[in-house]
Each structure stands twice: as C-alpha cells, then as structure tokens.
N, C-alpha and C positions, 0 to 999 in steps of 0.2 A: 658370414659364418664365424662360429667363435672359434679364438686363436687357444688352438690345444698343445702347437709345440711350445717350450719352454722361449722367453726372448734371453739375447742374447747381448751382452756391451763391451764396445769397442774400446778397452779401456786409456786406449792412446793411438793418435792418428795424428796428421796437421792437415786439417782440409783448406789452410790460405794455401799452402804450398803449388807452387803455378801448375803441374801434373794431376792434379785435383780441381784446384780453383776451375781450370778453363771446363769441367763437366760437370760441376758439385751439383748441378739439377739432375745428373744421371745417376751422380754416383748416390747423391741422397737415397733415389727413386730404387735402386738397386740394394741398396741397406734396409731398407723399409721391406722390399719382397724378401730379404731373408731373417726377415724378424730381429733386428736390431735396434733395441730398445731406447738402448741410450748410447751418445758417441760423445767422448772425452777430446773436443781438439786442442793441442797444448802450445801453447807460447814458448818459442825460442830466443823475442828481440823485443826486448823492452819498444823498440821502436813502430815495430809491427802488432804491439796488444791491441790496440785500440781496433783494429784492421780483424785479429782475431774474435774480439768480442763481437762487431758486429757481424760475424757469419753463426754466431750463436742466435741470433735473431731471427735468423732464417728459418729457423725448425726448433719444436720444443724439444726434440731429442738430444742438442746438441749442447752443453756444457763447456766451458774453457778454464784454461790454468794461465796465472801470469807469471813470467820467469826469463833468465836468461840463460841459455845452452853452454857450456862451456864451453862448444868452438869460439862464443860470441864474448867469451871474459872479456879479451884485451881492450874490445873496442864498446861493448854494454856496459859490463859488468856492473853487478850491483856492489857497491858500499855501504848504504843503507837498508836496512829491511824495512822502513818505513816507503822507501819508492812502490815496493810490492803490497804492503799491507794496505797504503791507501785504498787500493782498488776490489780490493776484497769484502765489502758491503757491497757490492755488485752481487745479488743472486744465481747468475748464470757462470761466475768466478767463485772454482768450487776446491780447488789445487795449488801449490806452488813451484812451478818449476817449469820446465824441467833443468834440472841442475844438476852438479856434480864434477866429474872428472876423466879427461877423457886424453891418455896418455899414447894412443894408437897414432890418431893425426895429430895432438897434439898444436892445433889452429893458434891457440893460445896459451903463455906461456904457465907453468903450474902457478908459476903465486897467483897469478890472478884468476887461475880456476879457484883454486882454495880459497881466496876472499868472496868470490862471488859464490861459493857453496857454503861456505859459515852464512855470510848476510840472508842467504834463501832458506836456512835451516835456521836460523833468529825468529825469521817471520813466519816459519809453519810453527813456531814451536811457541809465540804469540796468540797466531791464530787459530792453533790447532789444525789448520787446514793440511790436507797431505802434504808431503813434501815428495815429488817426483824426481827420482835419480836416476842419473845417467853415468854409469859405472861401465867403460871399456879401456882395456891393460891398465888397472889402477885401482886393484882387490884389494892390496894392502891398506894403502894410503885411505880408499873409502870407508873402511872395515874403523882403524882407528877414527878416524875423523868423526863418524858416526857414532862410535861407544863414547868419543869423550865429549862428544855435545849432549848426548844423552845423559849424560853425569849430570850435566847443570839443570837439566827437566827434560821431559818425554816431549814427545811428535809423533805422530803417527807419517807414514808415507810407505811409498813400493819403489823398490829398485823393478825401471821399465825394462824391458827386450832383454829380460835376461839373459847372456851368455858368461855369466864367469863361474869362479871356480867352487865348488860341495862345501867351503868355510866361506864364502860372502854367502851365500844361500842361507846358511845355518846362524850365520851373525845377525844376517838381517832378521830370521824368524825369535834368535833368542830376544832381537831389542822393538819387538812387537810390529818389526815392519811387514809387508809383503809383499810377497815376488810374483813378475807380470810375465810371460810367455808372449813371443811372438812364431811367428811362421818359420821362426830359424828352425823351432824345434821338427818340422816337417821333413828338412834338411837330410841327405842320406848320411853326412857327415857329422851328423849332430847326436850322435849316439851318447854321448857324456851328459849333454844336454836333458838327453829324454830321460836317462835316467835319475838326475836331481828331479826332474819335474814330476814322476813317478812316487819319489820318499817324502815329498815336501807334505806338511800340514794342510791338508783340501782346504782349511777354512783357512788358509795365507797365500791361495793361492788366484791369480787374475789371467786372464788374456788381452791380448792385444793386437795392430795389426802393423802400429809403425807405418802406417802409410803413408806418401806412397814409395816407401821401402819394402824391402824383404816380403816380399808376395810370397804365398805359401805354396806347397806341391799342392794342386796341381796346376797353380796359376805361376811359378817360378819362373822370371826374366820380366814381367808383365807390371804393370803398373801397380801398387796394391792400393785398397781402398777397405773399406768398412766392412763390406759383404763379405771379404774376404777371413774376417777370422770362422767364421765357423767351420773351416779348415784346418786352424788350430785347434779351435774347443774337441773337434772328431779326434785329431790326435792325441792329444791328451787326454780322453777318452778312454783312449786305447791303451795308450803306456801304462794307465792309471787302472786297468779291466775295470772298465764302470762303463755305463751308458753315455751318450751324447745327451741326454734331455737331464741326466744328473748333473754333467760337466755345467751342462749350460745354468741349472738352477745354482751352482756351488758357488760359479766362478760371479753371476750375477745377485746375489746374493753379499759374498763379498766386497763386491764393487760399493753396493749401495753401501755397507756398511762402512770401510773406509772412505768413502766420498760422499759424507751423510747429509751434505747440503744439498746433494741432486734428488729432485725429486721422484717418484717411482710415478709410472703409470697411472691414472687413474688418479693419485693424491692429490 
C-alpha cells in the first residue's frame, strides 16, 4: 500500500553507541514501521569513524557525520581540518561534527574545545558540508565564535538538541544556521524551550532524537532510538498549532535542504 503519511528524519542519533548497537536490527526495524526516512548517525571520535561509517552500510537510510565531540578535545581533538575533510568524498559522509563547546561537564579543557571547534568550522566552511554544534552552558562563547568565523566566509550547520538561551536561537537564525529539537522539548520543564521552538523560522527549523539520550514523553527514562522522534515532531506540532503531517513535511524538508548531499527517497 502506498505510504500517505509524510516520512520523517532523524536528524541526529549515534546508532554505534553500545545501548543501540547491541539491537540496531530492532531498532532499524522499528524506525522503518514509523516512517523514518532518513537517519543522520553522527561521529563523536575521530577513532571510532570508521566503525561509524560502516553501520551506514547497513541500510540506505542511514547517513553519517565525521567529527570530534568536545568531551573528546583533550584526547581527539582536531588541529587540522584536513583530518576531517579527507574523508568527506565518501557519499554516505554528509556533516561535520559534532563539535563545539560544552562548559556543563566540561570533560575537556576549553582551549582545546575551542581549537577543535575552529578546526571543525574550517572544514565545513571548505566543504560546505554542515557543521553540527554542540552548545551546553556556553551561549556566549558559541554565539561569538560563530559570528566571527563567519566574518571570514559562510557554513552552513545546526546547533543539535537544542536547549540554550532565545539569543543563541536568534544568532544562529540570523548567521543562516538551524536549530534541531530533541525530546527535551516534551519535558514538563521545558516550558522556555517550547516556546523558542514555537517563534523560530519553520524553514530553520529540525528534529532530532539524540539517541540513545533524552527519550521523549512518553518513552522518558527508556532508551531512545530513531522511532522515537515523531514524538517530537507531535510536539512541535502542537507548540507550533500546525499539523503533525506539516511538522513532519517542514522539518524533512529542511533536513534535505541543509544536508543536501543525502539523498531523498526514490532519487
């Protein structure tokens, strides 16, 4: 029978991550029954890409990013943007990152988040390819960092799992980037949340599922996976008084359009 609801994309997961890995035949299986069209798994460890890229193999729906995480500066970190750019004539290597700055646990120390998030923003800004940022307690510092690499030439990319503050949201839309939602916004406490996610620009706007984090209501405490954003997309749905089968065209739609190396459907 032909597929009448809208499909949906998972715009950032990590299916190597061992809470995944050990069911990735289930969890595929279970993404696929809820019309998930395409799923973005994203590299945290320079050491672990290769590992990444081949679970892109597994299934055409599946796409990957090569990058280092900021917890991983101290001990990956990139110096070069050419470590990353090598690997991006790879077709199923559609992203760079995830990268940025992450002042919460702070794993790593800042200078060498900062070097390894200049070197990641060289090589999206080379390749054009998105640049995926990782922005927790560290609005300010992302916010400049961001307008004054953009000074030297544009990138396109999305700040993932959005949770900061109504000026990183607005910075990122003025410097053409876009912002990705996850199941936080489901949260009863996410009230500041939903309502950035409500005023934003539809056509800047992504979901996500972060898995296997941040599982949404009404999967919260539970592993999350792929199936799980249209959970999101329902929410934002709603904050946004629009349909689920709009959410799902806007937000998939957008995907394709920043992540223009992934193929659609059918193409």
């Amino acid at each position: 029978m032909e597929q009448t609801t809208p499909m949906v994309v998972d715009s950032h997961c990590h299916l190597d991550f061992d809470s995944l890995a050990a069911d990735r035949t289930g969890v595929l299986a279970r993404a696929r029954n809820a019309n998930i069209g395409r799923i973005l798994t994203i590299c945290t460890k320079i050491s672990q890409f290769q590992n990444v890229l081949d679970i892109t193999l597994e299934d055409e729906r599946i796409f990957c990013s090569i990058g280092v995480h900021p917890h991983e500066a101290d001990l990956e970190g990139i110096q070069d943007a050419n470590v990353l750019i090598d690997e991006t004539d790879n077709p199923k290597v559609v992203g760079i990152g995830e990268t940025g700055l992450d002042y919460f646990y702070e794993h790593s120390h800042r200078e060498a988040q900062r070097a390894n998030f200049l070197a990641h923003i060289e090589a999206a800004r080379k390749t054009q390819l998105p640049l995926i940022v990782h922005a927790r307690d560290a609005d300010t510092d992302t916010m400049e960092i961001l307008a004054a690499e953009h000074e030297k030439g544009s990138f396109p990319g999305v700040i993932h799992c959005f949770t900061g503050s109504r000026a990183l949201a607005e910075k990122a839309i003025d410097l053409g980037l876009y912002v990705s939602f996850s199941g936080i916004i489901t949260f009863k406490n996410a009230a500041d949340l939903r309502d950035i996610a409500r005023d934003l620009p539809e056509e800047r706007i992504l979901v996500e599922t972060d898995a296997p984090y941040l599982a949404p209501m009404p999967h919260r405490g539970k592993t999350n996976e792929p199936a799980f954003v249209i959970h999101t997309a329902k929410c934002l749905a709603e904050v946004r008084g629009v349909s689920e089968d709009h959410i799902h065209r806007v937000t998939t739609d957008n995907f394709f359009r920043l992540f223009n190396k992934v193929t659609r459907p059918g193409d």
